[in-house]
C-alpha positions in Angstrom: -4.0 -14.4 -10.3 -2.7 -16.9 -7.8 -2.9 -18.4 -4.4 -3.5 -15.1 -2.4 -6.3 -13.4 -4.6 -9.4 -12.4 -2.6 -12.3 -9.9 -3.1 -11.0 -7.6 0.4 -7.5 -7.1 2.5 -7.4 -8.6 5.6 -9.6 -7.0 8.3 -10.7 -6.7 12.0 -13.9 -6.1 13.3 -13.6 -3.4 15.3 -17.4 -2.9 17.6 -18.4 0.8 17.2 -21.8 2.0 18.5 -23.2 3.2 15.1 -22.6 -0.3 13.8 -19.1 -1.9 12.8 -15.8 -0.4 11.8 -13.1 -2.5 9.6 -9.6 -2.2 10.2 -8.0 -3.5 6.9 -4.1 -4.3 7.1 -1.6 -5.2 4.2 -1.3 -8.2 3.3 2.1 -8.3 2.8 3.7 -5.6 5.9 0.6 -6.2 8.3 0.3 -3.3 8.9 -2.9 -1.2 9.6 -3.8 0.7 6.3 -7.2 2.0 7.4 -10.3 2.0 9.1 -13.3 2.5 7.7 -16.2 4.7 9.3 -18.8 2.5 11.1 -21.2 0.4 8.7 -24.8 -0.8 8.9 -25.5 -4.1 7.7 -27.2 -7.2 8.2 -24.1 -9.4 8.5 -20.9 -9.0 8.7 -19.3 -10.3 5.4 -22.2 -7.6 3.7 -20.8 -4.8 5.9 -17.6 -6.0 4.8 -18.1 -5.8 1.4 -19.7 -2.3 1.7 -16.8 -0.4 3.3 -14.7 -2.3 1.0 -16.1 -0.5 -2.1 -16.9 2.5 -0.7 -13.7 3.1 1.4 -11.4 1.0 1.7 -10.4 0.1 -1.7 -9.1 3.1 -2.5 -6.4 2.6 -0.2 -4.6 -0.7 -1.5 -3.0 -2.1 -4.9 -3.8 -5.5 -5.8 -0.5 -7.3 -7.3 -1.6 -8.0 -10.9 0.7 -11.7 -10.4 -0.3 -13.2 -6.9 -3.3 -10.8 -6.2 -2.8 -10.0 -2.7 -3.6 -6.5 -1.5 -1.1 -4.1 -0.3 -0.4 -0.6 0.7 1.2 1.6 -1.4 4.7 1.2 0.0 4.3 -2.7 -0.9 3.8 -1.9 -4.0 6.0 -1.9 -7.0 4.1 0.6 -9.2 6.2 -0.1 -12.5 5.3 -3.2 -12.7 1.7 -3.9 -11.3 3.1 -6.3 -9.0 4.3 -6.6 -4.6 7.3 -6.1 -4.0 7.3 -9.8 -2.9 6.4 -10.9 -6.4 9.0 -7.8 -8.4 11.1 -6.6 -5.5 12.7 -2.9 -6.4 16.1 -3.2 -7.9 17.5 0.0 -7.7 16.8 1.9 -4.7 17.1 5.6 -5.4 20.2 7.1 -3.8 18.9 10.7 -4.3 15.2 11.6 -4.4 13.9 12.1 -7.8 11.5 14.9 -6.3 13.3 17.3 -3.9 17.1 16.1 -4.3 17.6 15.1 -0.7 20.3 12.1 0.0 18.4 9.0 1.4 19.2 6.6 3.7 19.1 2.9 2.2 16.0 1.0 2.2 13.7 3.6 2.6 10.4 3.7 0.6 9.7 7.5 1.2 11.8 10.7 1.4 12.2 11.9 4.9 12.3 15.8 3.9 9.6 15.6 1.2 7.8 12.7 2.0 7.7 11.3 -2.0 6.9 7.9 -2.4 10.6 6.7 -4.1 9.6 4.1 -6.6 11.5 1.1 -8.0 12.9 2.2 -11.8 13.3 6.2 -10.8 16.3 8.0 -12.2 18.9 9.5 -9.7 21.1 12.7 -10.5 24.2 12.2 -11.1 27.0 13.3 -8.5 27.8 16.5 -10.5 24.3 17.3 -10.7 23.7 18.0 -7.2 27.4 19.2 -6.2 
């Protein structure tokens, strides 16, 4: 892996009164993914680490090219890789799951809420006539 590979997303502390919460963003987007419940530890990089593999992890993709860690929408799933690293070629027009005609650009369906992935098949026009 390359330049951006790193054990954790980036994070905020965020101060909690039962110790401290993470709030782990995209590397890519930069946007909020999730925050973890509040951690114990006895420093910060250890409490870190803890919600990392207990939480957090489950909620990102590391890009098998540059290994930066992104959200699923970030995420070209065909290839292992960001969509920085393999951006999607073909859009779906049409998605795959419930039919529905889809604006361009948009990662997920707006009436079924189906993650639209880079490689999926779209009807043809007779199908859906």
């Amino acid at each position: 892996m390359a330049e951006y590979a790193k054990q954790t997303a980036s994070y905020k502390t965020v101060a909690d009164g039962g110790g401290l919460r993470y709030r782990l963003f995209c590397d890519l987007s930069g946007l909020a993914v999730y925050t973890t419940k509040p951690i114990r530890a006895d420093t910060e990089e250890e409490g870190l680490l803890l919600a990392w593999q207990t939480e957090g992890r489950a909620n990102f993709n590391q890009c098998h090219k540059c290994g930066r860690w992104v959200c699923d929408a970030m995420y070209n799933a065909d290839v292992l890789e960001c969509v920085a690293c393999a951006p999607w070629e073909n859009l779906p027009s049409y998605c795959p799951h419930c039919g529905e005609k889809l604006p361009q650009g948009d990662s997920f369906c707006r009436r079924c809420g189906a993650k639209l992935l880079y490689g999926e098949v779209k009807p043809d026009d007779s199908e859906t006539a």
